[in-house]
PLY file of the C-alpha trace (Angstrom):
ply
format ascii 1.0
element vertex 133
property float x
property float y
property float z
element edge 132
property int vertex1
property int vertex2
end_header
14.15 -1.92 -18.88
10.83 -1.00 -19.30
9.03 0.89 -16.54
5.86 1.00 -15.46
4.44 -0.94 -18.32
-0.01 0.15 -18.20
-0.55 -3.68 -18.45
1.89 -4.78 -15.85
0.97 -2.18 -13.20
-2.82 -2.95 -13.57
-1.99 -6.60 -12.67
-0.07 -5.54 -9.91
-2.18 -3.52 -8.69
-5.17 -5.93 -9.02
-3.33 -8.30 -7.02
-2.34 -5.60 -4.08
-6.08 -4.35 -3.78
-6.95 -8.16 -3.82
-4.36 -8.55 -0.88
-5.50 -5.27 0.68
-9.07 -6.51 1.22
-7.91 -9.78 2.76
-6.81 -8.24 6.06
-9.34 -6.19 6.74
-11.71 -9.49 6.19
-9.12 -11.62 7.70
-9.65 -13.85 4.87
-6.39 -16.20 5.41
-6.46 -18.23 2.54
-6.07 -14.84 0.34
-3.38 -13.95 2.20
-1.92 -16.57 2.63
-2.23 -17.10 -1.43
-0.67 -13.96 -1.54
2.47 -14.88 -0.48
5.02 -17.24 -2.13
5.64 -20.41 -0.94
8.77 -20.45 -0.35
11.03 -20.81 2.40
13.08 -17.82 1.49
9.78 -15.44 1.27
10.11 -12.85 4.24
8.18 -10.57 6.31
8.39 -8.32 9.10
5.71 -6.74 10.64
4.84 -4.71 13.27
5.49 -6.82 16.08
6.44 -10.05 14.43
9.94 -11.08 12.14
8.71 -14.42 9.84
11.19 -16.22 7.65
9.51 -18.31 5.24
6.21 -19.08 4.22
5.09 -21.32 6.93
5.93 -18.98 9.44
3.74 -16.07 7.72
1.41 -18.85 7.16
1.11 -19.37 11.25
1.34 -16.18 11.93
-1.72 -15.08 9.83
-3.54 -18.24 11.06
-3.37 -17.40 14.50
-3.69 -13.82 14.76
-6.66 -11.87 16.28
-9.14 -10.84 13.47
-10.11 -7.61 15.77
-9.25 -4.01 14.66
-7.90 -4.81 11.51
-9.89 -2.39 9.75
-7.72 0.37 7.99
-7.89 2.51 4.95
-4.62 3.21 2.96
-3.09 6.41 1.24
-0.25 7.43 -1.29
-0.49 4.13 -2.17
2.57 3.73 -5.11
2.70 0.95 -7.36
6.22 0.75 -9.33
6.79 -2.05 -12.19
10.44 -3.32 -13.22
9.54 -5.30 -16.83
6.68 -7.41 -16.80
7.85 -9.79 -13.64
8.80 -7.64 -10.79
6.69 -4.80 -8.97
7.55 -2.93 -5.27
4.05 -1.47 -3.57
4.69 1.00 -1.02
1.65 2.24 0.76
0.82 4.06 3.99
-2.15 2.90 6.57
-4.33 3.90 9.08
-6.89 2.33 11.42
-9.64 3.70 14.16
-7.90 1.42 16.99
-4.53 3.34 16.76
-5.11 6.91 16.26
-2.20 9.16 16.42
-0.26 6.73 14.33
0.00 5.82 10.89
1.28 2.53 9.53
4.19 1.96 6.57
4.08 -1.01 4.09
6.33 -2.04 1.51
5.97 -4.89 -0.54
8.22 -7.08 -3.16
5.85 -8.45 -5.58
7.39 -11.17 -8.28
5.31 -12.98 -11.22
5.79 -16.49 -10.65
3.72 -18.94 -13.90
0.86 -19.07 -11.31
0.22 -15.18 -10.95
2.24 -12.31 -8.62
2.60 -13.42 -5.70
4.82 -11.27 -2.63
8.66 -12.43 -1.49
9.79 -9.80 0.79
7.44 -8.01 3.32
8.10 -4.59 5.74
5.42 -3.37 7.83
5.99 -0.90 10.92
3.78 1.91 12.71
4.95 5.08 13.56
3.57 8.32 15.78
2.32 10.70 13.11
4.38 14.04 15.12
7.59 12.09 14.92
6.97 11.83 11.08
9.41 14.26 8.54
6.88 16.00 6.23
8.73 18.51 3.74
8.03 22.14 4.16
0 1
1 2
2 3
3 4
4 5
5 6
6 7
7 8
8 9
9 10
10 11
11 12
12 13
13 14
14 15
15 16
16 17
17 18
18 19
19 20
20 21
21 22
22 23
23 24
24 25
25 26
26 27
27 28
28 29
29 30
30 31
31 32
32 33
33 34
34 35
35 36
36 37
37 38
38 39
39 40
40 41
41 42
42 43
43 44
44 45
45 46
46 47
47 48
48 49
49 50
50 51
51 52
52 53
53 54
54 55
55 56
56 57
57 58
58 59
59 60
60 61
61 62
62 63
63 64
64 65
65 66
66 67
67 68
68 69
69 70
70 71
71 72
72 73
73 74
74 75
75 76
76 77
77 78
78 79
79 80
80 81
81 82
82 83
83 84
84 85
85 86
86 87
87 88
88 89
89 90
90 91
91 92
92 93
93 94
94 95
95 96
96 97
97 98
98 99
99 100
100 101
101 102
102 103
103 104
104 105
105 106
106 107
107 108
108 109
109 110
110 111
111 112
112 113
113 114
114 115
115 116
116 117
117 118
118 119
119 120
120 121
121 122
122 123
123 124
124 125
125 126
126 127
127 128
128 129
129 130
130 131
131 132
């Protein structure tokens, strides 16, 4: 299997930082593009558990569009052949200092484009965090 292909992992990673603006905008119809339609796509978030599409797909369309603002770091963008990618990144926003948020995604090329089928997203207290010494 063929790892981290250039091509592949510039698509991918196209499609996160397309996904990436969309909350931050709370533009819902990129996000909600973002993720398959399917009832078997998942995500968890911070304070929400969503099986399937239509429940993300609620979820996104009736949450709060205050305070989303973040940036990201040690963003990592890892490609399995040329249809399956995991992005792992790490977040931040102003409205919750003292904590820093975790995101993995499943990313899958479907014949319409990559599109995300599993979803974790949790916060954490940044002192409670293992850092290497």
């Amino acid at each position: 299997m063929d790892i981290d292909l250039p091509d592949v992992v510039a698509e991918v990673t196209a499609a996160f930082n397309r996904y990436e603006e969309a909350p931050v905008t709370n533009d819902v119809a990129v996000l909600d593009d973002t993720f398959h339609d399917d009832p078997r796509t998942i995500r968890y978030g911070g304070t929400e558990i969503l099986y399937g599409f239509d429940e993300i797909a609620a979820f996104r369309a009736a949450r709060s569009p205050v305070g989303l603002t973040r940036t990201t770091s040690r963003t990592v963008i890892t490609t399995y052949g040329r249809d399956y990618a995991v992005a792992s990144t790490l977040f931040h926003r102003d409205s919750m200092p003292g904590r820093v948020g975790r995101q993995m995604q499943t990313w899958v090329r479907f014949p319409d484009g990559w599109h995300v089928v599993a979803a974790h997203v949790s916060v954490v207290d940044e002192k409670d965090v293992w850092k290497p010494t």
